[in-house]
N, C-alpha and C positions, 0 to 999 in steps of 0.2 A: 548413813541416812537416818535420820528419826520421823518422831510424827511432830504433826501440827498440834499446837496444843489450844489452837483456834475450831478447825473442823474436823480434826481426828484423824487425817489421813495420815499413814504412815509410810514410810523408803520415800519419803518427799525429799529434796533441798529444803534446807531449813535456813534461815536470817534470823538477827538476834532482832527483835523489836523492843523498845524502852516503852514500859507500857504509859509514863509519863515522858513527854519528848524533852530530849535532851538540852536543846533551848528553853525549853521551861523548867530546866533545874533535874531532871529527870538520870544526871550520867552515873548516878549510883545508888540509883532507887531498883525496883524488879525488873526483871527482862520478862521476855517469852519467847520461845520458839516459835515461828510459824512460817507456814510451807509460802513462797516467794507468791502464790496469786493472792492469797489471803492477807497479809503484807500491803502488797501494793493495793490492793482496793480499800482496806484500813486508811491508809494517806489520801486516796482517790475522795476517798467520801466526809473523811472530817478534817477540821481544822487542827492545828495544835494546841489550841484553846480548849475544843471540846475534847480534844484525846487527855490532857493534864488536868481538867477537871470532873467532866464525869464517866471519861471512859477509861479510867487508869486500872481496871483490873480485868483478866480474863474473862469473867460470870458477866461484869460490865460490858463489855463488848460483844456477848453471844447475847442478850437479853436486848441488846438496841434492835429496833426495829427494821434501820435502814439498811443493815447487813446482813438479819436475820435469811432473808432469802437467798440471800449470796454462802451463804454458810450451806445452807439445805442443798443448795447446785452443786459447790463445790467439791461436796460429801460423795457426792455420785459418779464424780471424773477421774479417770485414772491419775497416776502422778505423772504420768509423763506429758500429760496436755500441758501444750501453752494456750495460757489463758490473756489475751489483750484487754486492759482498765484504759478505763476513759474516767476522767475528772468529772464529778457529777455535777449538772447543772447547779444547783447550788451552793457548789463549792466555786464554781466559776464567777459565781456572782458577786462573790465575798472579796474577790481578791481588789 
């Protein structure tokens, strides 16, 4: 087990994230560790546009707004929770 290297929490499950998506050129650029709820609300909330442009770094993605409080939640749950994402309403609308 490692930590998140998105909210810190550590003895999580860990997934490789491409911090630029792999469809946008991203399959030999940085990775990241991050624990599987943090992951999927990453995808839930943005596009592959905005992950390969301005959210391609760690600091980038803890500094956006629209995850920020999903970080601050996340921080406070043990590793063993399952955590359910939902597609944000404005992701839905994009498609």
């Amino acid at each position: 087990m490692n930590c998140c290297e998105l909210c810190g929490r550590c003895n999580v499950e860990t997934t490789v994230h491409h911090l630029t998506p792999r469809e946008m050129g991203g399959s030999f650029k940085p990775t990241a560790l991050l624990c599987i709820p943090c992951h999927k609300q990453i995808h839930a909330l943005y596009t592959n546009e905005e992950l390969a442009t301005r959210l391609d770094t760690i600091s980038a993605l803890k500094s956006d707004e629209k995850i920020h409080s999903f970080i601050k939640w996340i921080r406070k749950q043990p590793a063993t929770k399952l955590v359910q994402t939902r597609k944000s309403n404005e992701r839905k609308r994009r498609r």
